[in-house]
C-alpha positions in Angstrom: 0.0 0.0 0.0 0.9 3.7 -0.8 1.3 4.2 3.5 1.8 1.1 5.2 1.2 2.8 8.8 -1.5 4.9 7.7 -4.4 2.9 9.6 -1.7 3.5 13.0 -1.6 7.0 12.0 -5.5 8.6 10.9 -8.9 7.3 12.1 -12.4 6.8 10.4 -13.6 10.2 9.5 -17.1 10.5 7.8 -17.8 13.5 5.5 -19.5 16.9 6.7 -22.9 16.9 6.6 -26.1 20.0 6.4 -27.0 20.3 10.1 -30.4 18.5 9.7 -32.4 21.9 10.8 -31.0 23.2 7.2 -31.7 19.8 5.0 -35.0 20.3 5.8 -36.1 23.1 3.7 -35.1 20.9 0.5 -34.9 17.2 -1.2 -31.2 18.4 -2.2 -28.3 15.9 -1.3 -26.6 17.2 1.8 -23.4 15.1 2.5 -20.0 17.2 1.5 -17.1 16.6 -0.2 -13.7 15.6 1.8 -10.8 18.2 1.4 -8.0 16.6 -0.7 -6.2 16.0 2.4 -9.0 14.0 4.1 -9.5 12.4 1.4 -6.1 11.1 1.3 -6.1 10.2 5.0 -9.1 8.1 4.7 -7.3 6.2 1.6 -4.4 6.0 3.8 -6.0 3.5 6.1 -6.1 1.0 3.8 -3.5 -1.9 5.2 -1.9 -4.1 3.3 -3.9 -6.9 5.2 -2.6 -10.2 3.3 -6.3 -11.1 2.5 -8.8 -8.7 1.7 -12.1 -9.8 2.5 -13.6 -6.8 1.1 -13.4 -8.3 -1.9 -16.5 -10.7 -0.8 -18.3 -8.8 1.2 -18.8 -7.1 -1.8 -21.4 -8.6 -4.2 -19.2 -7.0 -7.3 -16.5 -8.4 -6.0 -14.8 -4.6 -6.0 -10.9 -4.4 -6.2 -10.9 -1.9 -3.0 -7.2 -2.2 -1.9 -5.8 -1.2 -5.3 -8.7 1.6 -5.9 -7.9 3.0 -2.4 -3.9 2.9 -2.9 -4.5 4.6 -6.3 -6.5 7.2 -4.6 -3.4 8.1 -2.0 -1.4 8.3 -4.7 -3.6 10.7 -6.4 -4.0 8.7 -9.6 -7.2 9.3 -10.2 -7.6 7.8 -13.7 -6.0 4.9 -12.6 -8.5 4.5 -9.8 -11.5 5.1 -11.8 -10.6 1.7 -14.3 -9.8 -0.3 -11.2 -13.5 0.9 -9.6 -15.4 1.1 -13.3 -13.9 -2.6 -14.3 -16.2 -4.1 -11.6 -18.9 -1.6 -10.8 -20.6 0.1 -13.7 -22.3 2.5 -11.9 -20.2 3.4 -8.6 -22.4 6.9 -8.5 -25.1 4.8 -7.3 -23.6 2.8 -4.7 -21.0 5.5 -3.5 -24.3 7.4 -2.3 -27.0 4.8 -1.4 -25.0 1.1 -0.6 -25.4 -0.2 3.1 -21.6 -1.1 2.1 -21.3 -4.7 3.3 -17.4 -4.3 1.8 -17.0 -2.3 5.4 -18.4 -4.6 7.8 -15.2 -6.9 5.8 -12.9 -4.6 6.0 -9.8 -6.4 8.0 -9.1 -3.0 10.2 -12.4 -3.3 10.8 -11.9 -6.2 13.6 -10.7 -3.8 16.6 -10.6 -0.5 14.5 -13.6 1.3 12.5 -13.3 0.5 9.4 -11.8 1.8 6.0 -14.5 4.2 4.8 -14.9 2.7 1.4 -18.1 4.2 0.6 -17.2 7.3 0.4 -13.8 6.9 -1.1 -15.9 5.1 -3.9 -18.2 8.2 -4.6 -15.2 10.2 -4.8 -13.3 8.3 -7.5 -16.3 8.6 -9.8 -17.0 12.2 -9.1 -13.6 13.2 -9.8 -13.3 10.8 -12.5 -16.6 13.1 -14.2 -15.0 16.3 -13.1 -11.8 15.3 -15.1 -13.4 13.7 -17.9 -12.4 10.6 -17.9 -15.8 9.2 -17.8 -16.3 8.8 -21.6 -18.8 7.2 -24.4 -17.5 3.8 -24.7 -18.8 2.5 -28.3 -18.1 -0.9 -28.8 -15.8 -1.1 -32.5 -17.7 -4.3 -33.7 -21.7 -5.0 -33.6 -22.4 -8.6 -33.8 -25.8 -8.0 -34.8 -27.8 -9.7 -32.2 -31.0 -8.3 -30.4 -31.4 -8.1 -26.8 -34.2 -6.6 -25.1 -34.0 -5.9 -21.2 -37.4 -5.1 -19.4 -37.0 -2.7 -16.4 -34.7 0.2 -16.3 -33.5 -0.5 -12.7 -29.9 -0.7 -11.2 -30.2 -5.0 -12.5 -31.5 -4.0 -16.1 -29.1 -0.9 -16.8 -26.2 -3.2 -15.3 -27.3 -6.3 -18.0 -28.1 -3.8 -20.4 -24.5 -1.9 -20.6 -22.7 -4.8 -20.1 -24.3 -6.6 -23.2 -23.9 -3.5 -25.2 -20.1 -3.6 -24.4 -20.3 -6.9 -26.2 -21.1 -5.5 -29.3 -25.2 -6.3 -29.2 -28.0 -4.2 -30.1 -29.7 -3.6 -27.0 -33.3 -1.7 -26.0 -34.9 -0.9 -23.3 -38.0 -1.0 -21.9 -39.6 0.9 -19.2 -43.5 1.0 -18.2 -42.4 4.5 -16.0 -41.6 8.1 -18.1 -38.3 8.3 -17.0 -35.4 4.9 -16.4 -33.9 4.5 -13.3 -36.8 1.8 -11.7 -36.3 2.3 -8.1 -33.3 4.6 -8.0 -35.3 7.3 -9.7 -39.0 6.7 -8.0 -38.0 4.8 -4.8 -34.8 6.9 -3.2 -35.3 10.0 -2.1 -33.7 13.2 -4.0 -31.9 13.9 -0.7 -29.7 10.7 -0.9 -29.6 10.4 -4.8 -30.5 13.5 -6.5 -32.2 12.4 -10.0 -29.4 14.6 -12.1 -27.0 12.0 -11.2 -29.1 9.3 -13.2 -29.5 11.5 -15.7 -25.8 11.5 -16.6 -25.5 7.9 -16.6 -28.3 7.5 -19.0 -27.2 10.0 -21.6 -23.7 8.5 -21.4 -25.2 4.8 -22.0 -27.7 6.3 -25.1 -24.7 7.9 -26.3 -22.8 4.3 -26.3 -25.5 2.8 -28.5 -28.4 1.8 -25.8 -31.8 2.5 -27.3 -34.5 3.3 -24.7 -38.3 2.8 -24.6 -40.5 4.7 -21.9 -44.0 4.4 -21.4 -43.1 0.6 -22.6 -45.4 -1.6 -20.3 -44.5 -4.9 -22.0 -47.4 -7.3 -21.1 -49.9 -4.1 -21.2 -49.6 -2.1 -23.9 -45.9 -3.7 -25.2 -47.1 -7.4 -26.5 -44.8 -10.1 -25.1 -44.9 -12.4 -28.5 -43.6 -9.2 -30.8 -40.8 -8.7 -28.5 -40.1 -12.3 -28.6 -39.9 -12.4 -32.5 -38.0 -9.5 -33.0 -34.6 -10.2 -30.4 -32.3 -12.9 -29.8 -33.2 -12.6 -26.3 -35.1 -10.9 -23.4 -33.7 -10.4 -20.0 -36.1 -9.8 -17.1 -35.2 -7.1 -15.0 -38.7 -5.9 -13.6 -37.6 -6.2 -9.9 -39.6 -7.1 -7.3 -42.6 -4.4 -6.7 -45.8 -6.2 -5.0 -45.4 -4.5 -1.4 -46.1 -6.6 1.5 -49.4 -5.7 3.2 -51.0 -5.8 6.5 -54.1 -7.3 7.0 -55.2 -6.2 10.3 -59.0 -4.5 11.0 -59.6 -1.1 9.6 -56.6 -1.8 6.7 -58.8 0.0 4.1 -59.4 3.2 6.0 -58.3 6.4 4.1 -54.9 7.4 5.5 -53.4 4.4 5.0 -50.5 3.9 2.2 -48.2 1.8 0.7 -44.5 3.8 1.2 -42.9 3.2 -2.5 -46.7 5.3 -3.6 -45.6 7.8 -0.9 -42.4 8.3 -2.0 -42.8 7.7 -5.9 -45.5 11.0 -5.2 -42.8 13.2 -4.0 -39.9 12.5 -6.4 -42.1 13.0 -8.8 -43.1 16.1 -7.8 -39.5 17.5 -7.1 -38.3 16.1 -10.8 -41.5 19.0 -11.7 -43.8 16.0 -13.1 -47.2 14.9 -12.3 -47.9 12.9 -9.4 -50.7 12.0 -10.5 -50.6 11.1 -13.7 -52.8 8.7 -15.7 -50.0 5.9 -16.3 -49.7 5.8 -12.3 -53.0 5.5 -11.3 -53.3 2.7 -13.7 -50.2 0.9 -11.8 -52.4 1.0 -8.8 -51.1 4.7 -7.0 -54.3 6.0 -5.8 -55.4 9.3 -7.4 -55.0 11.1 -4.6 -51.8 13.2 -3.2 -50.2 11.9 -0.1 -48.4 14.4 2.0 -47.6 14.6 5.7 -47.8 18.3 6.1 -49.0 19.1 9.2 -50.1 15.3 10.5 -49.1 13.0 13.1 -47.1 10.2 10.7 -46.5 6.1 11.8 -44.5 4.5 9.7 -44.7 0.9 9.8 -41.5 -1.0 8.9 -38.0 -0.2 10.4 -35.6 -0.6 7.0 -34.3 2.3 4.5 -37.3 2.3 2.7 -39.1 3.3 6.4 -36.1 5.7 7.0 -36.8 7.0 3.4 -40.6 7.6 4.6 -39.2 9.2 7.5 -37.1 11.6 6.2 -39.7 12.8 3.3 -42.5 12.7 5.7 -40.2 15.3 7.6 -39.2 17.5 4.8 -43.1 17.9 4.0 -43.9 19.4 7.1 -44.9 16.3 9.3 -46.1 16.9 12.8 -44.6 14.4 14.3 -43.5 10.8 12.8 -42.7 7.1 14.8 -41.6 4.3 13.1 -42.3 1.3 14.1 -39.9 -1.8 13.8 -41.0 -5.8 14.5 -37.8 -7.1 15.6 -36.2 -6.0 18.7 -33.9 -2.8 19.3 -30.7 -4.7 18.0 -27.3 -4.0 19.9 -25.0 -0.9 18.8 -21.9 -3.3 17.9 -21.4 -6.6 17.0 -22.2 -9.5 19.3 -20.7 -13.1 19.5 -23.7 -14.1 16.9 -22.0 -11.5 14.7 -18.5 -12.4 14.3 -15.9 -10.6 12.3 -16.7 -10.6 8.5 -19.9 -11.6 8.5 -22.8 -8.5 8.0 -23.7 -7.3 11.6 -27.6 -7.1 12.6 -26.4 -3.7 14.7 -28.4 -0.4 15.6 -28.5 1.6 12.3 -29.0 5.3 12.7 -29.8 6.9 9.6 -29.7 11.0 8.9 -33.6 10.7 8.0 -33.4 9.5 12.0 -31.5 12.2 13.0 -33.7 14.6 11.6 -36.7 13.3 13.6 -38.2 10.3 14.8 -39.3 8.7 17.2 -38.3 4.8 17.1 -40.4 2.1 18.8 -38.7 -1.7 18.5 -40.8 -4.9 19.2 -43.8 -3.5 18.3 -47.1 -5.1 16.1 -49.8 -3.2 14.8 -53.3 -5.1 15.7 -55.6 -2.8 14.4 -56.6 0.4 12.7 -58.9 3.0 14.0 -61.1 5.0 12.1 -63.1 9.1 12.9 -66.7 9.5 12.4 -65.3 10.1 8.4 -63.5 7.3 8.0 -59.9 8.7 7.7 -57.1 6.5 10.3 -57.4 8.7 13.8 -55.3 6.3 15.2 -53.7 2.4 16.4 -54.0 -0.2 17.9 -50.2 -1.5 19.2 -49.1 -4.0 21.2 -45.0 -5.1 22.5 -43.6 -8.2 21.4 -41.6 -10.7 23.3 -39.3 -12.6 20.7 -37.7 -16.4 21.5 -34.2 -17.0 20.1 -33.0 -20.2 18.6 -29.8 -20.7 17.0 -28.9 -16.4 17.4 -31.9 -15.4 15.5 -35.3 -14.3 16.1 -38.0 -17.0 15.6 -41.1 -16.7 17.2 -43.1 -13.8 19.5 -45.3 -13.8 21.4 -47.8 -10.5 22.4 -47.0 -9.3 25.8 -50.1 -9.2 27.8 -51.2 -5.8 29.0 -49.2 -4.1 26.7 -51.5 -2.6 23.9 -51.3 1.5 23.3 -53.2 3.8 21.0 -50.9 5.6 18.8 -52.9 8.6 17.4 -52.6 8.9 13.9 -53.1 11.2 10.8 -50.8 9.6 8.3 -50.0 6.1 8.1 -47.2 4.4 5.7 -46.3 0.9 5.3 -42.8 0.6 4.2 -42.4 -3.4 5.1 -40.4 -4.7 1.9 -41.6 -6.6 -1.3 -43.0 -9.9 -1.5 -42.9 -10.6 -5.3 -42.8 -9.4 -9.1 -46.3 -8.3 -10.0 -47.9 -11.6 -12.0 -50.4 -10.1 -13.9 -49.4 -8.9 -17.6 -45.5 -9.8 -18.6 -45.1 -12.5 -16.9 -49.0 -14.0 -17.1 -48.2 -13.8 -21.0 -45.0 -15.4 -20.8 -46.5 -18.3 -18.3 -42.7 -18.7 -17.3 -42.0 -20.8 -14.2 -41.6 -19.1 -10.6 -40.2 -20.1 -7.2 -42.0 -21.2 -4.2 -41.7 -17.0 -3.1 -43.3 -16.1 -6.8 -39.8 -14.8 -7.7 -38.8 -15.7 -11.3 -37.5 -19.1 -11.5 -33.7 -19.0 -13.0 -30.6 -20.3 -12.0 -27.9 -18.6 -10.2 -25.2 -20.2 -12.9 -27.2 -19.7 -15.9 -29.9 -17.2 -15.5 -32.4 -19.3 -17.6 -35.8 -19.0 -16.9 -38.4 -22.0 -18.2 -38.9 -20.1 -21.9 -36.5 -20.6 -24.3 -34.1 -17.7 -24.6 -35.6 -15.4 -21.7 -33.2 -14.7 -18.4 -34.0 -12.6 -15.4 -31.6 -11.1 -12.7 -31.9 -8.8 -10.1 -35.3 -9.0 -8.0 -37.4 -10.4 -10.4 -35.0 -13.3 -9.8 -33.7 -13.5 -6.2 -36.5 -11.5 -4.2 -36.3 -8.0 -2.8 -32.6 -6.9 -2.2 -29.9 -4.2 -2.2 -29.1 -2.1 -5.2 -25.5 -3.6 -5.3 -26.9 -6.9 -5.8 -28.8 -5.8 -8.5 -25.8 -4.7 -10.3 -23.8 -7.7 -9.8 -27.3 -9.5 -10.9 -26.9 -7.8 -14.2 -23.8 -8.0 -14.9 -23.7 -11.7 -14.3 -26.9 -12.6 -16.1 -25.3 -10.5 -19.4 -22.2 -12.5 -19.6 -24.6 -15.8 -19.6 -26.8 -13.8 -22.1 -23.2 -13.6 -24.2 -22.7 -17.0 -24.0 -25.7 -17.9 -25.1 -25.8 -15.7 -28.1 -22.1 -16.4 -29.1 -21.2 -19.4 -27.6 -18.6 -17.6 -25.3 -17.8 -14.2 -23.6 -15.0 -11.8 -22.7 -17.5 -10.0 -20.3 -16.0 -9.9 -17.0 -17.1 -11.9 -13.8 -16.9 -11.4 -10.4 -15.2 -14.7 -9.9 -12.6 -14.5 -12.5 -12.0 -11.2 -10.9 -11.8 -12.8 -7.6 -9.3 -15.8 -8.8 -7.2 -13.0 -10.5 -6.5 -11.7 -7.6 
């Protein structure tokens, strides 16, 4: 490494933040550059630990050692191929990854860890700044069609990668604007929309055609697409949100988050959140905002946070979220050894904005006002049994139910499945036991003769890095198929290189 003693010398510094009074007033991104000498610090604390494990925590399988002793060494073009030749879109990640590289990081057994994350976003910023991040048109089309349904982090992954091969490649998306969930499910305040924006015009410019407004199974037919490519990777993620079916569920008040949140980035992108094209995808037509109301927010992951930190910049009166599991502990535990992902207390910035957190808490029922809007809930503490280090079963604590009075309530408890009806009704192609898309890890088939699927659709609700690595993955089997073999990279070959 560029300084062998530099993880004796500097410790974990994160970036500068708004004070959260100040992020309020806007849905702008509000964490701040390091200085160049920070930055090089941080870098710095990469050691020259024998075995880098951050290379598996990471789903890419990221070359982080090299990346980060490029970065001390201030050669920055240099660090942007090493990032760029296992992450095609490092903006992304950089900005909204839960960074399971750091909870691998080597330092990170009696020291904080090497702040990867960040060091990440910088390489690709700078990279932009100093134009090195260029149109990269394949020389040689082999003439082969490939369409990729859904324009989220797995279908712009598969999509650029195949296009790097030399096929034609289109795609489809049943929203306005690409992105999927990056552009209608992340707030602007952790992933401001500009940033996808520049992506996409760089990936047009390299010879990717897109379709918007491209509902395939709705108002795109299934059997043209199938006659007219080579092949058809499914990339629709997984977007049936998980429901609770407890009395007074169908009072008004009462939302799905991703429609909450899809509402507002809509309206800070200056579109219409209500538009004709959403109400058909089942958003109500009706605007949900928090101003002024008392907000519960049901589900204690980053899609809750999300809700938490939007319900906030609206105006919200107050907002509690409320999480099933117990509060977990603040550092790892013997059930969490050194590298696997720690189950720890996560405080996000939408948290320290506001909110009040409740842990091993249910919600047994809805209550309605004499006009049928949610006035309030029904609550009651959990008691959970552990077996093996994990939670199993609960049971209600008697004497513990509370009513939580309530203007505003969003459900943010995770995906259960691909939506069935349309693409893949037409297709009849085989799913799992969880409704997921049935296809191999190792091939990426599905039960129809030259479709594949990745990302969601395929493995069930996950993190946007594993979506990319999806992608990526599914496109070098997609190469194969088509040519019979494939100089696309993989995350193991880039893992047995090293």
């Amino acid at each position: 490494m560029g300084k062998p003693t530099g993880f004796l010398e500097y410790t974990r510094v994160s970036p500068n933040k708004t004070k959260p009074k100040e992020r309020l007033d806007n849905f702008n991104e509000f964490v701040k550059p390091f200085e160049p000498a920070e930055l090089n610090k941080q870098a710095a604390r990469c050691m020259d630990c024998g075995v880098p494990f951050c290379h598996h925590g990471c789903p890419l399988g990221n070359i982080i050692p090299e990346f980060n002793d490029a970065v001390y060494r201030e050669s920055w073009q240099e660090a942007y191929e090493i990032l760029t030749s296992t992450n095609n879109f490092p903006e992304f990640t950089g900005r909204i990854c839960p960074a399971p590289c750091e909870s691998s990081c080597v330092l990170g057994i009696n020291q904080p860890p090497v702040n990867i994350e960040e060091i990440e976003k910088h390489i690709i910023e700078i990279a932009f700044d100093k134009g090195y991040v260029k149109p990269n048109v394949p020389l040689v089309r082999t003439g082969k069609k490939i369409a990729v349904i859904g324009s989220g982090p797995a279908g712009l992954a598969a999509a650029a990668q195949l296009n790097q091969a030399g096929h034609i490649v289109t795609v489809f998306e049943r929203d306005e604007k690409p992105g999927g969930l990056l552009r209608y499910g992340i707030p602007d305040f952790k992933l401001e929309k500009n940033i996808i924006d520049r992506r996409i015009q760089l990936m047009e410019e390299e010879g990717i055609a897109f379709r918007f407004n491209a509902h395939v199974g709705v108002n795109v037919s299934m059997s043209d697409i199938l006659r007219e490519y080579n092949a058809v990777v499914l990339a629709g993620g997984s977007t049936v949100p998980r429901d609770l079916s407890v009395p007074g569920r169908d009072l008004n008040g009462i939302h799905f988050a991703m429609h909450f949140l899809k509402q507002q980035n809509k309206i800070v992108a200056g579109g219409d959140p209500l538009a004709k094209a959403d109400i058909e995808s089942n958003i109500l037509g009706e605007l949900i905002s928090a101003k002024g109301k008392k907000v519960v927010v049901i589900g204690g992951g980053d899609t809750g946070s999300d809700c938490v930190g939007t319900s906030n910049r609206q105006g919200a009166a107050g907002v509690v979220q409320f999480e099933l599991l117990p509060k977990p502990p603040e550092s790892r535990t013997q059930l969490m050894p050194w590298p696997t992902y720690p189950m720890v207390l996560k405080t996000t910035s939408s948290h320290e904005e506001g909110c009040e957190r409740q842990w091993a808490v249910a919600t047994k029922e809805f209550i309605a006002d004499d006009k049928g809007n949610v006035s309030s809930l029904k609550t009651v503490e959990l008691e959970w049994k552990v077996e093996d280090g994990k939670y199993s079963k609960f049971i209600e604590r008697p004497g513990s139910e509370k009513i939580i009075p309530c203007d505003l309530v969003l459900l943010a408890m995770g995906f259960v499945s691909p939506q069935k009806n349309g693409l893949l009704e037409e297709l009849d192609v085989e799913l799992d036991e969880r409704g997921n898309v049935k296809a191999t890890e190792k091939e990426f088939k599905t039960s129809v003769s030259k479709i594949f699927s990745c990302g969601d659709m395929r493995r069930g609700q996950s993190l946007v890095v594993w979506a990319i690595s999806e992608g990526r993955e599914c496109a070098r089997k997609v190469d194969i198929f088509l040519m019979g073999e494939s100089n696309l990279e993989s995350k193991d070959s880039n893992l047995l290189i090293l």
